[in-house]
C-alpha positions in Angstrom: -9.0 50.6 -32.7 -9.2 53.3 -35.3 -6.6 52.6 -38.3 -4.8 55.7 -37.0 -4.2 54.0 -33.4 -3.1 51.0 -35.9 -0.5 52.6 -37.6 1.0 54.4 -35.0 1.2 50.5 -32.7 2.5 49.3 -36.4 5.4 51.7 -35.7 5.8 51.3 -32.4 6.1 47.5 -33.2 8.0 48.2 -35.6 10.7 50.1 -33.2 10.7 47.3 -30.8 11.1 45.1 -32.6 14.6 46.8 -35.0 15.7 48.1 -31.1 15.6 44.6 -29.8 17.3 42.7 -32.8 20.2 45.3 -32.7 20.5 45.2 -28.7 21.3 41.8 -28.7 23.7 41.7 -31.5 25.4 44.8 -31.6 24.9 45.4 -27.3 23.2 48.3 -26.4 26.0 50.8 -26.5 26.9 50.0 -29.8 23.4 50.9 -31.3 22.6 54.1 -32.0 19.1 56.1 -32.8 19.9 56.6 -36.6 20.7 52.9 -36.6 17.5 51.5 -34.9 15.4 54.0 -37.5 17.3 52.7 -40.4 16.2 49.2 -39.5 12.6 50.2 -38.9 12.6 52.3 -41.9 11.1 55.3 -39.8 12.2 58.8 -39.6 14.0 59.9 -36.5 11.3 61.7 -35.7 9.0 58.8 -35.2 11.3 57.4 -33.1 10.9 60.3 -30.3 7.2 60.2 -30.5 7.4 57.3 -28.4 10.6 57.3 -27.1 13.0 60.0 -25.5 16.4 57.9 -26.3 17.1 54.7 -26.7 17.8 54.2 -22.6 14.0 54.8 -22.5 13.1 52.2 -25.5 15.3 49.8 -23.7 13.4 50.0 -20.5 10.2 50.1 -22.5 11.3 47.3 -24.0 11.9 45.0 -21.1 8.9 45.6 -19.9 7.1 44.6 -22.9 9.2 41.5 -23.7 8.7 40.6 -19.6 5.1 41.1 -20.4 5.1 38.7 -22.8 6.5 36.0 -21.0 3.9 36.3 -18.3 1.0 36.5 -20.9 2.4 32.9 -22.3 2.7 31.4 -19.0 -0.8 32.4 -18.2 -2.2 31.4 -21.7 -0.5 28.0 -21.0 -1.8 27.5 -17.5 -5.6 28.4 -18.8 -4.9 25.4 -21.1 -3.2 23.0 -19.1 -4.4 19.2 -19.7 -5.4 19.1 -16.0 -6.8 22.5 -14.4 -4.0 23.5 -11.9 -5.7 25.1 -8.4 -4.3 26.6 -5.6 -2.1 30.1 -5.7 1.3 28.4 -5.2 0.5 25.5 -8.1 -0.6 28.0 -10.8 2.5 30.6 -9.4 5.1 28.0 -9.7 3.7 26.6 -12.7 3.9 30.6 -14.4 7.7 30.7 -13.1 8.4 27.5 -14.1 7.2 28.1 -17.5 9.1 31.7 -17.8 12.2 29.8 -16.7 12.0 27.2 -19.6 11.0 29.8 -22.0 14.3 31.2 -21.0 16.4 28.5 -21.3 15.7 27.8 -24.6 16.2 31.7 -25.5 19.6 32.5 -23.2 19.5 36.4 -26.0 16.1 37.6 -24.0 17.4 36.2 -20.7 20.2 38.3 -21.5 18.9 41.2 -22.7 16.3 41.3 -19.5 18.7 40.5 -17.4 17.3 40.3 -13.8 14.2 42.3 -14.7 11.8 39.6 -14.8 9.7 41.8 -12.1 8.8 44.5 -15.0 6.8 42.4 -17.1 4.7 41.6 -13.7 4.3 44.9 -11.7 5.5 47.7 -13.7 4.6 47.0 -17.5 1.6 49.8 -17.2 4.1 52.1 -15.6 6.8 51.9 -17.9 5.1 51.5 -21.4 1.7 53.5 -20.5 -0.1 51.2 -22.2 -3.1 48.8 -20.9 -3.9 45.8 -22.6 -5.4 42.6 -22.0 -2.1 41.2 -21.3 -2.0 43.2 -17.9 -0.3 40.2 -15.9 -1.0 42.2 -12.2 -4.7 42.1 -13.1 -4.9 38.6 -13.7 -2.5 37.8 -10.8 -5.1 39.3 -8.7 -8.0 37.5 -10.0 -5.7 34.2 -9.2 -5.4 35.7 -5.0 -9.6 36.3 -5.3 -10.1 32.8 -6.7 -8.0 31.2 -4.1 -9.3 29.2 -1.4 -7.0 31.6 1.3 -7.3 35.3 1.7 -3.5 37.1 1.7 -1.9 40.3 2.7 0.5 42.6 1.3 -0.6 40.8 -2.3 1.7 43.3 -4.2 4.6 42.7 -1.7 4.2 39.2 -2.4 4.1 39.0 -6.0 7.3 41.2 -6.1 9.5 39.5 -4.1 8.4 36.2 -6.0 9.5 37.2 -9.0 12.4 39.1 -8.1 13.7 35.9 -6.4 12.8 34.2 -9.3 14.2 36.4 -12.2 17.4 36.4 -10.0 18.2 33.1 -8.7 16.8 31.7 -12.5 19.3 33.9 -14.0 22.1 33.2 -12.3 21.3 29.7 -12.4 20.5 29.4 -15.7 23.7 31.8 -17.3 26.2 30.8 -14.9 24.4 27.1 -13.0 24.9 28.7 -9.1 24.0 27.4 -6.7 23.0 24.9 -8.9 22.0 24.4 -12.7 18.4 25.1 -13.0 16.8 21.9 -13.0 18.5 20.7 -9.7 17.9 24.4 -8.6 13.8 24.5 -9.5 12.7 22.6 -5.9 14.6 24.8 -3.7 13.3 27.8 -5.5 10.1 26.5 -5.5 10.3 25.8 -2.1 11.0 29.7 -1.0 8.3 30.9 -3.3 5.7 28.3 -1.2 7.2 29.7 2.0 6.4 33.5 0.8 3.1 32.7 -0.3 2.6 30.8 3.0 3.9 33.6 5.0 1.5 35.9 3.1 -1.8 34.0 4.0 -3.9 35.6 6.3 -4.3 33.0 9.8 -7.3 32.9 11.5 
């Protein structure tokens, strides 16, 4: 990476991170441009080389912060004490680690609300960025290493974490059904049955 390509990440770092602090104090509605800026200590103008209002850093942002999440579960399951095998063990173990990531940090669950599928699916999309934290990548690597072939891989991975960003929120913010402890083996349950239900039977 030229220092050019440094600088202008710096910045765009730099936004994120001003955007995200003032979202979840202030709310989203209650932050303007001219305040995010201010906090960055960029002009406006930098601002909408990267971003076309603050709806669209928002999204940008939930993505990236959803990203990250997946990234640290992944770096933790490459360096678990025992090597964890088998699709559902290492998918459950990703969730489970997103989930207490989240309880300890109720502001990001907050501010991502139920978007926990972003971060795993639609990161590249929204942000336009590839990295080497491309979570869908590494998901696939997971299915190839697997002692099962699957189907509809995408169509699995999305509705496994979009049952888990939902169900974790609303069980983590607000305990229904359950609170999230006593919820975890009934959601873990469902996400064995989808990945079941997405092996291919001889």
């Amino acid at each position: 990476m030229g220092k050019i390509d440094e600088n202008k990440k710096k910045k765009k770092e730099t936004l994120f991170n001003s955007a995200y602090d003032l979202f979840i104090t202030k709310g989203i509605n209650s932050t303007a441009i001219s305040d995010i800026v201010e906090k960055a200590g960029v002009a406006k103008g930098t601002f909408y080389l990267y971003f076309k209002d603050k709806y669209d850093i928002r999204n940008k942002l939930i993505a990236h912060k959803t990203h990250e999440l997946f990234h640290e579960a992944k770096i933790a399951l490459d360096h678990a004490p025992e090597p964890i095998k088998g699709l559902d063990e290492q998918l459950i173990f990703i969730i489970n680690h997103i989930i207490d990531t989240l309880v300890l940090n109720t502001p990001l669950l907050n501010f991502i609300s139920k978007n926990l599928v972003m971060g795993a699916l639609r990161s590249v999309l929204l942000t336009g960025e590839h990295s080497d934290m491309d979570f869908f990548e590494l998901f696939l690597d997971m299915v190839h290493q697997d002692s099962y072939e699957y189907e509809d891989i995408e169509v699995m991975l999305f509705t496994i974490v979009e049952l888990a960003g939902s169900a974790g929120y609303n069980s983590i913010l607000y305990k229904e059904p359950l609170p999230i402890e006593q919820y975890k083996p009934f959601l873990y349950r469902s996400v064995r049955l989808i990945i079941d239900s997405h092996r291919v039977k001889n």
